[in-house]
mmCIF file of the N, C-alpha and C atoms, coordinates in Angstrom:
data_MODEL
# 
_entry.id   MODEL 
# 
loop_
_atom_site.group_PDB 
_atom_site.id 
_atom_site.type_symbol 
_atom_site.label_atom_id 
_atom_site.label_alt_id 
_atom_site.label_comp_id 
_atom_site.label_asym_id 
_atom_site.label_entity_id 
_atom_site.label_seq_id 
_atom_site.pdbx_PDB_ins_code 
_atom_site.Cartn_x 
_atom_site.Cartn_y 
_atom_site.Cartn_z 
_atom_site.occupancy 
_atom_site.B_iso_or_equiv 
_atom_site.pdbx_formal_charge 
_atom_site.auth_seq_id 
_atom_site.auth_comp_id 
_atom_site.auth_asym_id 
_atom_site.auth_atom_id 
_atom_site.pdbx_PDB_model_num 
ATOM 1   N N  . UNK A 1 1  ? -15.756 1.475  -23.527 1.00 0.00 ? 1  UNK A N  1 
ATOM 2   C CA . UNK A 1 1  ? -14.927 0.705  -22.607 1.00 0.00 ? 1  UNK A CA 1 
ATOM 3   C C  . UNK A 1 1  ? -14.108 1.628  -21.707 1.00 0.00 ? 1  UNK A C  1 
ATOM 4   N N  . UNK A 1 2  ? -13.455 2.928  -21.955 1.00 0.00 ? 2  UNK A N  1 
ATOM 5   C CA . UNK A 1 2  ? -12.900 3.109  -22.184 1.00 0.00 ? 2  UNK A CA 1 
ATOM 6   C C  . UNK A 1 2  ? -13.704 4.214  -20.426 1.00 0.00 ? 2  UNK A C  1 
ATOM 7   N N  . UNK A 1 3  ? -14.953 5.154  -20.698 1.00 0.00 ? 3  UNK A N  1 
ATOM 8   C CA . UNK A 1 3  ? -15.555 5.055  -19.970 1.00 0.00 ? 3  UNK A CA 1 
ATOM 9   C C  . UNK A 1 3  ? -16.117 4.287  -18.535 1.00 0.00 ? 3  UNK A C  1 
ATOM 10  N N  . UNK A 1 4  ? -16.326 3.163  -18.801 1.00 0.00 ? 4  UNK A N  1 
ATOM 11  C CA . UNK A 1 4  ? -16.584 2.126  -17.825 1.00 0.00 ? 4  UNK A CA 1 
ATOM 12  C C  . UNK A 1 4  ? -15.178 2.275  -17.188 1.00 0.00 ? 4  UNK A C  1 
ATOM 13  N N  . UNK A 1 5  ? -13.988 2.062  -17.598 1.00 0.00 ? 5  UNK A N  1 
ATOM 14  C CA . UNK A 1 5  ? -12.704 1.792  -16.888 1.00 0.00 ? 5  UNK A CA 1 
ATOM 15  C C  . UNK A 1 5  ? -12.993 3.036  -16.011 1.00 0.00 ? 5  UNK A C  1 
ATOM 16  N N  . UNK A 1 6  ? -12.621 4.327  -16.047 1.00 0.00 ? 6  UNK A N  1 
ATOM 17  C CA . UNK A 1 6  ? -12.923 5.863  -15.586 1.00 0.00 ? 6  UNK A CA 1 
ATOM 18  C C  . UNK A 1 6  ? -14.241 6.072  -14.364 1.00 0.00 ? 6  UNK A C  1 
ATOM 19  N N  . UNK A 1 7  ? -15.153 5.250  -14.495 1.00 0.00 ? 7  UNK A N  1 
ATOM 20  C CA . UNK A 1 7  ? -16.364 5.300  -14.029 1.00 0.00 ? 7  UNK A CA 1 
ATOM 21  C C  . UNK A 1 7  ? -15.967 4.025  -12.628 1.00 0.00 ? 7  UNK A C  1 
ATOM 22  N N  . UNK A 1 8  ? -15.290 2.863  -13.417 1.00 0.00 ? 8  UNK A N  1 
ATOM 23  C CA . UNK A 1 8  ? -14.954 1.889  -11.904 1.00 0.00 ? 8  UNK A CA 1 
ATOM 24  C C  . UNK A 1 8  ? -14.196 2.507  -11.049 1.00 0.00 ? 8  UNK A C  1 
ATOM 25  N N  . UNK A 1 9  ? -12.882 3.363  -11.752 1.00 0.00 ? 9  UNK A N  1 
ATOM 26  C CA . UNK A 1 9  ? -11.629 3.781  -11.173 1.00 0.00 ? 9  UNK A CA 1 
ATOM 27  C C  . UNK A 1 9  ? -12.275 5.326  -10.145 1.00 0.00 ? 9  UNK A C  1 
ATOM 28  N N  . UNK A 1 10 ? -13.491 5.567  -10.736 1.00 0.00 ? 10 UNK A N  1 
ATOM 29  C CA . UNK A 1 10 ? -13.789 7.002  -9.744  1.00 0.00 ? 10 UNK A CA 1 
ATOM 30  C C  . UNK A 1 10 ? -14.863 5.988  -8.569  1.00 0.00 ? 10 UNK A C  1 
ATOM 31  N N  . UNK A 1 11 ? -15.691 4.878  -8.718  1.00 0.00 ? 11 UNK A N  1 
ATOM 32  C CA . UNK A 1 11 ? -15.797 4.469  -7.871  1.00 0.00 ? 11 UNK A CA 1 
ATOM 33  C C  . UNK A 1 11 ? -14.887 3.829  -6.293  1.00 0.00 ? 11 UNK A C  1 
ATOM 34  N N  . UNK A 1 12 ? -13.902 3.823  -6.793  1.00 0.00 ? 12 UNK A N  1 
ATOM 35  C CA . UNK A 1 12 ? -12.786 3.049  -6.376  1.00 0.00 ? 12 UNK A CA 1 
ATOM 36  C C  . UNK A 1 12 ? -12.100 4.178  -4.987  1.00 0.00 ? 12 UNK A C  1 
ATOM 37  N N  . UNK A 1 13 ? -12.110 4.450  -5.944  1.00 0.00 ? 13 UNK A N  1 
ATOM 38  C CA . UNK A 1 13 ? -11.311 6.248  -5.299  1.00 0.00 ? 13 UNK A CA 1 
ATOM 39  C C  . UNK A 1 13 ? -12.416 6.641  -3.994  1.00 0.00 ? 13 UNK A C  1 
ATOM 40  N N  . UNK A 1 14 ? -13.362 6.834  -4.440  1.00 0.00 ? 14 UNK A N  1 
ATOM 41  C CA . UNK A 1 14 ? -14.469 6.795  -3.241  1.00 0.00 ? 14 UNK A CA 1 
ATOM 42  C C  . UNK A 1 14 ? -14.317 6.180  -2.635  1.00 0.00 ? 14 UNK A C  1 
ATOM 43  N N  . UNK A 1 15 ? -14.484 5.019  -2.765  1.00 0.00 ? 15 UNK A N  1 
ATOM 44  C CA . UNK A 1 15 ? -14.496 3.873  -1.513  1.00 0.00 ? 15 UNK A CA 1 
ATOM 45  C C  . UNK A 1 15 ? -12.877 4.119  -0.847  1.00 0.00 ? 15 UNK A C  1 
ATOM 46  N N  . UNK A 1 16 ? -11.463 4.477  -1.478  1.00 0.00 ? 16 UNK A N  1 
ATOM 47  C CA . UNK A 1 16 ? -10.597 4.322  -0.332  1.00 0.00 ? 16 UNK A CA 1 
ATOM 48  C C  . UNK A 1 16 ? -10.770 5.354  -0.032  1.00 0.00 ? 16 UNK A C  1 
ATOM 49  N N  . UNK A 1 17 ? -11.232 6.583  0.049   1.00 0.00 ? 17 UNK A N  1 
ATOM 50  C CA . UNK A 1 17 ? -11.813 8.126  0.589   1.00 0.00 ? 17 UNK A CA 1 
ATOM 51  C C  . UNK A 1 17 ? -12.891 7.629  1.583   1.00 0.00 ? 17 UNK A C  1 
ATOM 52  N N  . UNK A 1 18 ? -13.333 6.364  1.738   1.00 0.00 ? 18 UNK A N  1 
ATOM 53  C CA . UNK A 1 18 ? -13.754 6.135  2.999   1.00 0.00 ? 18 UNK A CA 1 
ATOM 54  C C  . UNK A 1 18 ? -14.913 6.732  2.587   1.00 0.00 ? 18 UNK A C  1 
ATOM 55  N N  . UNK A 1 19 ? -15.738 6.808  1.027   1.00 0.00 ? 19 UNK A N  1 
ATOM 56  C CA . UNK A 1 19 ? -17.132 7.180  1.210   1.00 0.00 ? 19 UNK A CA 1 
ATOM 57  C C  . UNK A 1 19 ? -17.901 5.608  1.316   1.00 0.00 ? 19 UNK A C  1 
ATOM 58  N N  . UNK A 1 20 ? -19.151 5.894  1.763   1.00 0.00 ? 20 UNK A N  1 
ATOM 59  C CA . UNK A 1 20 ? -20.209 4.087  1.913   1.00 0.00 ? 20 UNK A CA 1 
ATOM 60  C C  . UNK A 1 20 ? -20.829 4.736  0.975   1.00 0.00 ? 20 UNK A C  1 
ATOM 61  N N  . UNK A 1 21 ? -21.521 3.635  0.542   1.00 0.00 ? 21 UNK A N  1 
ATOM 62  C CA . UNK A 1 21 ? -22.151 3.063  -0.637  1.00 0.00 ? 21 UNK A CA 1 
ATOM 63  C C  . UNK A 1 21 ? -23.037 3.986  -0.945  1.00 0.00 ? 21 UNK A C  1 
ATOM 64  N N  . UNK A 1 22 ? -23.864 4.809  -0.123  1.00 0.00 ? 22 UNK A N  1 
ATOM 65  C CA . UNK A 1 22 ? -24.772 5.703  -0.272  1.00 0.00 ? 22 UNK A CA 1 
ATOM 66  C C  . UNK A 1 22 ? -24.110 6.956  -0.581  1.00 0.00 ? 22 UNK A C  1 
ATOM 67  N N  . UNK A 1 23 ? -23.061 7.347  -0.692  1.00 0.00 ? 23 UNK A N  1 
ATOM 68  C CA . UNK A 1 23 ? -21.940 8.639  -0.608  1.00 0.00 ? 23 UNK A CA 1 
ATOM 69  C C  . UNK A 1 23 ? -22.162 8.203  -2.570  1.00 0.00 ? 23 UNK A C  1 
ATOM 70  N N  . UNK A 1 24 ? -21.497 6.933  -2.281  1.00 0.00 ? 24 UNK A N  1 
ATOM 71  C CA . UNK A 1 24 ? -20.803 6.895  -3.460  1.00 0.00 ? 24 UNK A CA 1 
ATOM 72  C C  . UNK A 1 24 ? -22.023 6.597  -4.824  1.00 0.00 ? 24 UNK A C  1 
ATOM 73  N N  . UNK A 1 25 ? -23.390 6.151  -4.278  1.00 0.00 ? 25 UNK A N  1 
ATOM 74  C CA . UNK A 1 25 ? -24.443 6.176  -4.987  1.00 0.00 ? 25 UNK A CA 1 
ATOM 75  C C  . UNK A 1 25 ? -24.875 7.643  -5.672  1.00 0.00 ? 25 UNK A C  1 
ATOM 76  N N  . UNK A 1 26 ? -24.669 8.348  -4.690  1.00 0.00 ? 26 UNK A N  1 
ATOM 77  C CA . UNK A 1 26 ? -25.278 9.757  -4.576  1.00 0.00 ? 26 UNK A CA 1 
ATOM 78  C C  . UNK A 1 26 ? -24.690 10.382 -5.426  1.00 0.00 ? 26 UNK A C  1 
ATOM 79  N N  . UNK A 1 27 ? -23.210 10.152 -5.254  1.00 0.00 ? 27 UNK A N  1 
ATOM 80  C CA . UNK A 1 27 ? -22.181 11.138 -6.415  1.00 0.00 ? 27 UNK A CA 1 
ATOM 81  C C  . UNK A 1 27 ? -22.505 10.336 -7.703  1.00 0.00 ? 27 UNK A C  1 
ATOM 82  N N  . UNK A 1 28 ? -22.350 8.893  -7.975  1.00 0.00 ? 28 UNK A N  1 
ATOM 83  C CA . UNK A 1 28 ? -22.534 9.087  -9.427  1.00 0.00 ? 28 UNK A CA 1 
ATOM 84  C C  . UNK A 1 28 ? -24.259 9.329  -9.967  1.00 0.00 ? 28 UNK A C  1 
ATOM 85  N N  . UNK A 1 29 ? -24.888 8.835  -9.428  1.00 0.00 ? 29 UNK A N  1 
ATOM 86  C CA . UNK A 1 29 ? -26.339 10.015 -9.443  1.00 0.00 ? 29 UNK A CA 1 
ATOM 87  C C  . UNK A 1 29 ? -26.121 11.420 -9.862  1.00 0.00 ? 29 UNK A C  1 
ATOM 88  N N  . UNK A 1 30 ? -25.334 12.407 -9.492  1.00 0.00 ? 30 UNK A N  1 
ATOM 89  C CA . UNK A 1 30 ? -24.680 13.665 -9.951  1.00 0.00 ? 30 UNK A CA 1 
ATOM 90  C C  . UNK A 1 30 ? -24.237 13.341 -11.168 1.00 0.00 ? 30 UNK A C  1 
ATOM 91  N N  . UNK A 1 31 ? -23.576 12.350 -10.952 1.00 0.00 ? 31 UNK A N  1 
ATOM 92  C CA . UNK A 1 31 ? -22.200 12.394 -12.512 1.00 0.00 ? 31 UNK A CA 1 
ATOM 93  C C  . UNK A 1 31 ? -23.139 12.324 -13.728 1.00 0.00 ? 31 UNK A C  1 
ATOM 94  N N  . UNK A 1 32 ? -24.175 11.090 -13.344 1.00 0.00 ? 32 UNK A N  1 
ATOM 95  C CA . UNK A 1 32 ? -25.331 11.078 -14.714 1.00 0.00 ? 32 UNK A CA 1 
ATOM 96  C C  . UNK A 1 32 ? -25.920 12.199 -15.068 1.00 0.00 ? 32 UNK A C  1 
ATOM 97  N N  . UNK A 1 33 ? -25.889 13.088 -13.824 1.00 0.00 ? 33 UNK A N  1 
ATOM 98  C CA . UNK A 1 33 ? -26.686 14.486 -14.196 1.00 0.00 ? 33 UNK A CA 1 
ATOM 99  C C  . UNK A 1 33 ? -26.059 15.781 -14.529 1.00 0.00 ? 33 UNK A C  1 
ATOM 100 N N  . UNK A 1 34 ? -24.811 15.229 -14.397 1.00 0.00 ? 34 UNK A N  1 
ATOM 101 C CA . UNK A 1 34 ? -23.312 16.361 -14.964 1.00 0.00 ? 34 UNK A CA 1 
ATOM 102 C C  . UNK A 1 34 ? -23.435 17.800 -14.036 1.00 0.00 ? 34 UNK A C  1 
ATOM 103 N N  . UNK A 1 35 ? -24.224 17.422 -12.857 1.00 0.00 ? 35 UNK A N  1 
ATOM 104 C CA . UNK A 1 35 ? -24.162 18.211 -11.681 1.00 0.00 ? 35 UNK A CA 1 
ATOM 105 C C  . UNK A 1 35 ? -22.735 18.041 -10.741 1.00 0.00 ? 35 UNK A C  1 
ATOM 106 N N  . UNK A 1 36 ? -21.522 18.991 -11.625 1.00 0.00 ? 36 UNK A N  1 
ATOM 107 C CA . UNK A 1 36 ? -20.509 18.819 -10.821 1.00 0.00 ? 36 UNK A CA 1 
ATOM 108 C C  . UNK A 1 36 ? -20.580 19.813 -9.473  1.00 0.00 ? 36 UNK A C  1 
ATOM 109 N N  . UNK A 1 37 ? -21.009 20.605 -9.494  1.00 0.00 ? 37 UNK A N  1 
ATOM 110 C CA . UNK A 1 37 ? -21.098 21.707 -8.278  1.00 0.00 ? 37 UNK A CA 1 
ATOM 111 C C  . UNK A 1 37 ? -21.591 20.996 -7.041  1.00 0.00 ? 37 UNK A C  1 
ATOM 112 N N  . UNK A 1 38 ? -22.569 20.264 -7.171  1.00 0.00 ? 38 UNK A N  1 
ATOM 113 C CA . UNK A 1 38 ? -23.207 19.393 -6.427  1.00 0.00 ? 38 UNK A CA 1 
ATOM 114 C C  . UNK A 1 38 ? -21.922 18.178 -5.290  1.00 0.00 ? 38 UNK A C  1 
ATOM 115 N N  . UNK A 1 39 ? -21.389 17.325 -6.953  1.00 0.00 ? 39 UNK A N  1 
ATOM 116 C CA . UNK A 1 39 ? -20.483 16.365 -6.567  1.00 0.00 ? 39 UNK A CA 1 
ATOM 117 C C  . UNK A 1 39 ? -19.090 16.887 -5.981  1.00 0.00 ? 39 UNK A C  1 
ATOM 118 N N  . UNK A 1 40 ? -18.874 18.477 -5.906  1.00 0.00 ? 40 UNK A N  1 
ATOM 119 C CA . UNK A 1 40 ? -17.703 19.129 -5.209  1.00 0.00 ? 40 UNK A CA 1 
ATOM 120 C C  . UNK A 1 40 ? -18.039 19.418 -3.856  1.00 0.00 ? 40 UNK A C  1 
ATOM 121 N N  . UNK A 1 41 ? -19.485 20.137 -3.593  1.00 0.00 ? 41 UNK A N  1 
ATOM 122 C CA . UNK A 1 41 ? -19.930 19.793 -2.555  1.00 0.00 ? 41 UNK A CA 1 
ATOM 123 C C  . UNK A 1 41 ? -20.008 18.548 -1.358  1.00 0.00 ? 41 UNK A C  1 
ATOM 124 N N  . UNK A 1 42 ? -20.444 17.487 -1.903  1.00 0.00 ? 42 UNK A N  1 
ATOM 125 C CA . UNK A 1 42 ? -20.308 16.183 -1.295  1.00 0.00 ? 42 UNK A CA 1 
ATOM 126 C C  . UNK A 1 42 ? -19.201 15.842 -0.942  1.00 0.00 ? 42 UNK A C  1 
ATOM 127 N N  . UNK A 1 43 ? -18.032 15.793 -2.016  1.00 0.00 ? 43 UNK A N  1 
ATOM 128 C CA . UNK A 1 43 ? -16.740 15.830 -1.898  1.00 0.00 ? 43 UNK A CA 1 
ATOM 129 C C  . UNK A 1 43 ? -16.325 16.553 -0.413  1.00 0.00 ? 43 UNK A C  1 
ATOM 130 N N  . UNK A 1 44 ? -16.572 17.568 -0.385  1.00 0.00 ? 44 UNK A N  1 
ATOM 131 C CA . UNK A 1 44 ? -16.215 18.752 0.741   1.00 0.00 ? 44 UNK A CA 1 
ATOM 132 C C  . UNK A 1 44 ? -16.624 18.663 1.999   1.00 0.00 ? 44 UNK A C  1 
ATOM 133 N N  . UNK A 1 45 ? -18.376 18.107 2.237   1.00 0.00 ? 45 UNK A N  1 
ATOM 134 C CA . UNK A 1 45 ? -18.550 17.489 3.280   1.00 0.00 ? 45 UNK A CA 1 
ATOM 135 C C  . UNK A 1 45 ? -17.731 16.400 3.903   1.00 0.00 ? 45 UNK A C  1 
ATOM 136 N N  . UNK A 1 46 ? -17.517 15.195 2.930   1.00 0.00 ? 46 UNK A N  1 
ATOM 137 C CA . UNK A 1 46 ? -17.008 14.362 3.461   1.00 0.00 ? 46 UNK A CA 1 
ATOM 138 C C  . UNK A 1 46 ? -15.551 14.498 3.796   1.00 0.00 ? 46 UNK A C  1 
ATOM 139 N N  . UNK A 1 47 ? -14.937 15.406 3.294   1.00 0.00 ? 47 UNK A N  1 
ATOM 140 C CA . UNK A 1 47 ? -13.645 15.990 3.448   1.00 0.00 ? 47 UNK A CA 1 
ATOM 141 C C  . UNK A 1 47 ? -14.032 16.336 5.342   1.00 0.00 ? 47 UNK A C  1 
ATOM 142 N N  . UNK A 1 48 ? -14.666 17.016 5.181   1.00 0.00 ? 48 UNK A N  1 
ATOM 143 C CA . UNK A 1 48 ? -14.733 17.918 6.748   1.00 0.00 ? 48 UNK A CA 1 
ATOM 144 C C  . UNK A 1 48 ? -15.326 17.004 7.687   1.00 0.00 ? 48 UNK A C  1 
ATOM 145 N N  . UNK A 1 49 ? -15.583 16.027 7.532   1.00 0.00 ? 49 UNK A N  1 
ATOM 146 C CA . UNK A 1 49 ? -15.782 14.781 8.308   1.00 0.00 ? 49 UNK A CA 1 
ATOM 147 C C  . UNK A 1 49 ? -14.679 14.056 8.727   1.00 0.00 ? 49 UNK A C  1 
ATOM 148 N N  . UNK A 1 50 ? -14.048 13.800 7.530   1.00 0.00 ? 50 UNK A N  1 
ATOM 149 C CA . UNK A 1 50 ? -12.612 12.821 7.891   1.00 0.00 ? 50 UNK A CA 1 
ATOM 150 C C  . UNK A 1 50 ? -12.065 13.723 8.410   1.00 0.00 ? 50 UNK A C  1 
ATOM 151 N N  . UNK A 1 51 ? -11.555 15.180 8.245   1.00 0.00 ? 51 UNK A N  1 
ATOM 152 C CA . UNK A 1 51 ? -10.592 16.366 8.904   1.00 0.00 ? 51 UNK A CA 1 
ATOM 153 C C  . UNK A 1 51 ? -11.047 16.287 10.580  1.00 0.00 ? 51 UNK A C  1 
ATOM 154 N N  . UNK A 1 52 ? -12.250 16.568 11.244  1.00 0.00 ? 52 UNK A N  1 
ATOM 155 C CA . UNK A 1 52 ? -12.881 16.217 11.990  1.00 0.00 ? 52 UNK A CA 1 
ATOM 156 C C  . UNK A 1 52 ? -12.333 15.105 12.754  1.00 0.00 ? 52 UNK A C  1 
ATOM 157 N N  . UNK A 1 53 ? -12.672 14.277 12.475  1.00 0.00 ? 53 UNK A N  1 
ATOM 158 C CA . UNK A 1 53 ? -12.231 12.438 13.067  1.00 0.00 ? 53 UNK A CA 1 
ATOM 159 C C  . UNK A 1 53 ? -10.715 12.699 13.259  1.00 0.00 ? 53 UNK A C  1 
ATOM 160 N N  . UNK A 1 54 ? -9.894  13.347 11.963  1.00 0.00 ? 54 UNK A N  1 
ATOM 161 C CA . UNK A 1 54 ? -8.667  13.499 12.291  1.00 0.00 ? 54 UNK A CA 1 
ATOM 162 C C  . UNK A 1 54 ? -8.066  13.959 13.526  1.00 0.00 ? 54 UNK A C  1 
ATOM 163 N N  . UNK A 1 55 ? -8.819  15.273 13.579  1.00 0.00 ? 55 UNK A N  1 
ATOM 164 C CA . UNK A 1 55 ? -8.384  16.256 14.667  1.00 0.00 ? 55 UNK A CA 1 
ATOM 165 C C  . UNK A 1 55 ? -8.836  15.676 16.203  1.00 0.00 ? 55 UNK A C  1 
ATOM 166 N N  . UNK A 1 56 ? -9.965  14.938 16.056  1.00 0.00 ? 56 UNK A N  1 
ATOM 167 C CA . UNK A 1 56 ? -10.303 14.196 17.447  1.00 0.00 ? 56 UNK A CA 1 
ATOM 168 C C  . UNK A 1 56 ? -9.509  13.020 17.761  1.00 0.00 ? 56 UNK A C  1 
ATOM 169 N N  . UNK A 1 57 ? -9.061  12.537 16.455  1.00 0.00 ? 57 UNK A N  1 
ATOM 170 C CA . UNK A 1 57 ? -8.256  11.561 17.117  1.00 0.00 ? 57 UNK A CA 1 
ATOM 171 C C  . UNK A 1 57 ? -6.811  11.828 17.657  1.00 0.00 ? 57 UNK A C  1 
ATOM 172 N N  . UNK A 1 58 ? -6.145  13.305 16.948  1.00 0.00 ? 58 UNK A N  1 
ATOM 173 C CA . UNK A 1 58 ? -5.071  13.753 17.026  1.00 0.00 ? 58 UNK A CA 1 
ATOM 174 C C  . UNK A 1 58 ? -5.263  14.729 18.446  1.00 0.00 ? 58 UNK A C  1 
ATOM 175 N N  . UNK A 1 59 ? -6.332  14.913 19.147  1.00 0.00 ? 59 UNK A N  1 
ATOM 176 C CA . UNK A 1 59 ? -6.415  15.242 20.517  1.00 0.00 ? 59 UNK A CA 1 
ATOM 177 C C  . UNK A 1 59 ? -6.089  13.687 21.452  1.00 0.00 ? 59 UNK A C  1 
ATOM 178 N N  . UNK A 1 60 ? -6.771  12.731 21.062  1.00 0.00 ? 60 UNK A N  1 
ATOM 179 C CA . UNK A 1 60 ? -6.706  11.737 22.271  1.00 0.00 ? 60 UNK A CA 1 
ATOM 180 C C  . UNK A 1 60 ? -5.218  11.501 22.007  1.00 0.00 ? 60 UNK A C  1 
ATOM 181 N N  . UNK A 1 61 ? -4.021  11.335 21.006  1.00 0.00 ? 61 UNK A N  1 
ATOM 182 C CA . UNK A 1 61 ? -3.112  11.106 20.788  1.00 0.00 ? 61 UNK A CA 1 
ATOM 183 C C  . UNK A 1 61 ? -2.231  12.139 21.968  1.00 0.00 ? 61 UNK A C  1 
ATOM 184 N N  . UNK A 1 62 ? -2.668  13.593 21.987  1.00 0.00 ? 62 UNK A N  1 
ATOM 185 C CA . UNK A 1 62 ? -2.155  14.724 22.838  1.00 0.00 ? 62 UNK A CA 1 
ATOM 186 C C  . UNK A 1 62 ? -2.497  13.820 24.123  1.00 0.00 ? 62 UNK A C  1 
ATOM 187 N N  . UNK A 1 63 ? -3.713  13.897 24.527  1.00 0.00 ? 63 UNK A N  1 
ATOM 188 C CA . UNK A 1 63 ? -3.809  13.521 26.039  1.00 0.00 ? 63 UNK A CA 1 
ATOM 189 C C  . UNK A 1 63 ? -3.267  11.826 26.525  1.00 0.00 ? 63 UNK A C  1 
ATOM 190 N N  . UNK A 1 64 ? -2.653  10.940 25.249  1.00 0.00 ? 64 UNK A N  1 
ATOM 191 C CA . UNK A 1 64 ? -1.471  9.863  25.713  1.00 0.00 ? 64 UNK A CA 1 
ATOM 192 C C  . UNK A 1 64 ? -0.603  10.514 26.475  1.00 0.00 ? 64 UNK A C  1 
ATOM 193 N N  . UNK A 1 65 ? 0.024   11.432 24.846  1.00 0.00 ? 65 UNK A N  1 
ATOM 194 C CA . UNK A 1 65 ? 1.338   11.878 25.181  1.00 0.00 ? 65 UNK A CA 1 
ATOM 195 C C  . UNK A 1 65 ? 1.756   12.386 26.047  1.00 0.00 ? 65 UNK A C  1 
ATOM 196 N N  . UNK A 1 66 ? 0.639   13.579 27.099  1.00 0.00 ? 66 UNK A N  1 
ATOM 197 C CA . UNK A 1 66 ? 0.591   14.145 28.189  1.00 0.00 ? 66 UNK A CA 1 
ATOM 198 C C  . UNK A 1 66 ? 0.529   12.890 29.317  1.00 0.00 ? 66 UNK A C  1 
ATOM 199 N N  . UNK A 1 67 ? 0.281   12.147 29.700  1.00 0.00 ? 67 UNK A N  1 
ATOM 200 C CA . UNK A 1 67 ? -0.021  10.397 30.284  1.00 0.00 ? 67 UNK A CA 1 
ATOM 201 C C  . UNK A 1 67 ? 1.410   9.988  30.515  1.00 0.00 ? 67 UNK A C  1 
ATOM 202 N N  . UNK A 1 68 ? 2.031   9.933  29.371  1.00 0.00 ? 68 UNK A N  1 
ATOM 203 C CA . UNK A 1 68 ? 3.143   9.525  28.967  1.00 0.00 ? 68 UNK A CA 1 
ATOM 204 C C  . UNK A 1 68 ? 4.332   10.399 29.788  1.00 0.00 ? 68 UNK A C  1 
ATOM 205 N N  . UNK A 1 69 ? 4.256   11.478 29.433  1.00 0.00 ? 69 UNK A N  1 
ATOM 206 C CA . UNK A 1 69 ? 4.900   12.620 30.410  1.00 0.00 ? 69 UNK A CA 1 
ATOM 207 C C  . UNK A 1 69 ? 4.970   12.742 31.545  1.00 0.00 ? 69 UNK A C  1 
ATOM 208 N N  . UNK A 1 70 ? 3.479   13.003 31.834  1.00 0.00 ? 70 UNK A N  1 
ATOM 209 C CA . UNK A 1 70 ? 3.320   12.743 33.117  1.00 0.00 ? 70 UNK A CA 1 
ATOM 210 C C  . UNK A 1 70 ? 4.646   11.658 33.929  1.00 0.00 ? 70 UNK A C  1 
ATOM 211 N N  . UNK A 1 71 ? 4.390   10.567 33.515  1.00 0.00 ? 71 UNK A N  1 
ATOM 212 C CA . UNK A 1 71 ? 4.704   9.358  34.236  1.00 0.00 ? 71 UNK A CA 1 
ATOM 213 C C  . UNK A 1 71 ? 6.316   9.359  33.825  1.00 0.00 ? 71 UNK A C  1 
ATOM 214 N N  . UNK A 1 72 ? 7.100   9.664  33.086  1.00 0.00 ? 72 UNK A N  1 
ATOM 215 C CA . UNK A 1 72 ? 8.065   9.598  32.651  1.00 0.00 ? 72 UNK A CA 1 
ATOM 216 C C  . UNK A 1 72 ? 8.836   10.669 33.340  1.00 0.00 ? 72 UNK A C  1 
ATOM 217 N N  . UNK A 1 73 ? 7.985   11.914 33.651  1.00 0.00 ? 73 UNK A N  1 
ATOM 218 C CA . UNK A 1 73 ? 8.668   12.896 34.866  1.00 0.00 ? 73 UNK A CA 1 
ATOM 219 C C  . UNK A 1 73 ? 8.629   12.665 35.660  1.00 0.00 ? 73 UNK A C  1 
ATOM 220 N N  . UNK A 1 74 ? 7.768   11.276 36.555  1.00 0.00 ? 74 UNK A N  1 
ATOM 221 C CA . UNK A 1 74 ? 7.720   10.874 37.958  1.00 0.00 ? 74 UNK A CA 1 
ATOM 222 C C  . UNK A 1 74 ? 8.695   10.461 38.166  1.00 0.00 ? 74 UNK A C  1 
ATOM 223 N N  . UNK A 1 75 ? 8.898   9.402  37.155  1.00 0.00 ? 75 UNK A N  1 
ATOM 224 C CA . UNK A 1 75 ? 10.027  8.206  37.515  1.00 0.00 ? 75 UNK A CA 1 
ATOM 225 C C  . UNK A 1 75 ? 11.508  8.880  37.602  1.00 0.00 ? 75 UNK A C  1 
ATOM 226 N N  . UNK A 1 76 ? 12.120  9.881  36.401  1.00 0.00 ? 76 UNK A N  1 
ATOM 227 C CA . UNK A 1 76 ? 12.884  10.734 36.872  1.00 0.00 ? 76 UNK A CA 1 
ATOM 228 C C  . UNK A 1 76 ? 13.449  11.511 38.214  1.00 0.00 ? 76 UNK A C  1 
ATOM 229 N N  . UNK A 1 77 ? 11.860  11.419 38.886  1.00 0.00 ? 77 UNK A N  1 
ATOM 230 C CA . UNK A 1 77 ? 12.335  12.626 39.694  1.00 0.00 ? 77 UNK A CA 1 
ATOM 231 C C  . UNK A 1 77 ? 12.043  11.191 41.437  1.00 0.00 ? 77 UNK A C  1 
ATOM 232 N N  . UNK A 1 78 ? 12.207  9.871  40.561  1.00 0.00 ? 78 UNK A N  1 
ATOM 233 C CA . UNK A 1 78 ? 12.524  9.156  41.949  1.00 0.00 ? 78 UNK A CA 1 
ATOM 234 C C  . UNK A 1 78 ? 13.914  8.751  42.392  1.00 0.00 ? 78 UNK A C  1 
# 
């Protein structure tokens, strides 16, 4: 039982880590095969994916803020 709880709760964890179903198929596929090197790997990709998305989204956030500036030094200087 005790297992199963551990096994839902690492599914779980995946899914709010934003892995899909095939991420999260794949890793416990590993887990049955006690291929952790493997499942740190996967881990790591998908890490550098979300870091990725992060950083692109934390550029379009820069080029608001520059938008924002922009227009906020116009009006100042009317």
């Amino acid at each position: 039982m005790e297992d199963n709880l551990l096994l839902q709760e690492t599914i779980q964890n995946l899914k709010d880590a934003g892995c899909d179903s095939e991420t999260v198929e794949h890793f416990m596929e590993l887990e049955e095969t006690g291929d952790t090197q493997e499942q740190l790997k996967l881990l790591a990709v998908h890490r550098k994916r979300l870091l990725d998305r992060v950083h692109r989204e934390e550029k379009r956030i820069n080029c608001l803020d520059y938008l924002v500036y922009q227009i906020q030094k116009s009006m100042a200087a009317e």
